[in-house]
DRENMARTI-33751 format. One record per residue (C-alpha): y, x, z; residue in three letters. Coordinates in steps of 0.1 Angstrom, whole numbers, plus 5000, padded with zeros to 4 digits. Each point is the difference from the previous one (the first is absolute). Layout:
YXZALA/...
***
This chain:
403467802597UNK/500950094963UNK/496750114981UNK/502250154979UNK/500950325017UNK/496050075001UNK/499249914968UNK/499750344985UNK/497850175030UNK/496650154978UNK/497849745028UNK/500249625017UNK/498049975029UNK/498349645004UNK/502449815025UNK/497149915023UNK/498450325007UNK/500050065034UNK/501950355003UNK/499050025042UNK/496449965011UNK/498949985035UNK/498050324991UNK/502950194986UNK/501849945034UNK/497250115015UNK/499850344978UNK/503750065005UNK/499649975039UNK/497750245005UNK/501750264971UNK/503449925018UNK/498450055039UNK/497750324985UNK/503050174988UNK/502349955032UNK/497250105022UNK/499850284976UNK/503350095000UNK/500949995036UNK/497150235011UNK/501350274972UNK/504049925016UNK/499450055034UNK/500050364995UNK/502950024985UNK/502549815026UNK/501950275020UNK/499949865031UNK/498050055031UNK/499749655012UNK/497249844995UNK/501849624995UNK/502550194977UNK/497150094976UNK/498849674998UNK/502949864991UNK/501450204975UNK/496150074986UNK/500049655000UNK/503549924984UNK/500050304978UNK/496149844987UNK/501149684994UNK/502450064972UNK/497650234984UNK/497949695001UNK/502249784989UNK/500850194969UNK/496450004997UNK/499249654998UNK/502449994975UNK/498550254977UNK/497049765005UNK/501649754989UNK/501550164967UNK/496150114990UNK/498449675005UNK/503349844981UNK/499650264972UNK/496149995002UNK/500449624991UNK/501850034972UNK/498450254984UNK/496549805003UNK/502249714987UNK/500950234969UNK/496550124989UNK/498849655005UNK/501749934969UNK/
***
């Protein structure tokens, strides 16, 4: 990879710090399951449908790209949490 293009960024992160922790996977799980669980109990009311297996599923479906886009979001913070720790370090 060509240091080159990242030679102007305002930070350099040390090349052996560990960016996932066993513990961070373990604080995203339960975020990531929280908000699903979260989510689906506030969709359900909101499928127009009768059927109860028709309520799951789009409960469900409709749930997991809102938690998906979550994780995501998660993702960004702890990425942009890093490097602003990085910055005031020095």
């Amino acid at each position: 990879m060509d240091n080159r293009l990242f030679s102007n960024l305002p930070f350099r992160m040390a090349q052996s710090e560990k960016l996932v922790t066993p513990v961070s996977l373990l604080v995203d799980l339960v975020l990531v399951v929280g908000f699903f669980v979260f989510m689906f109990g506030k969709l359900k009311s909101h499928v127009p449908s009768n059927d109860p297996k028709m309520i799951w599923v789009w409960a469900s479906v409709t749930s997991s790209c809102l938690t998906a886009v979550f994780w995501l979001a998660l993702q960004m913070f702890r990425v942009v949490l890093r490097v602003q720790i990085a910055a005031n370090r020095k």
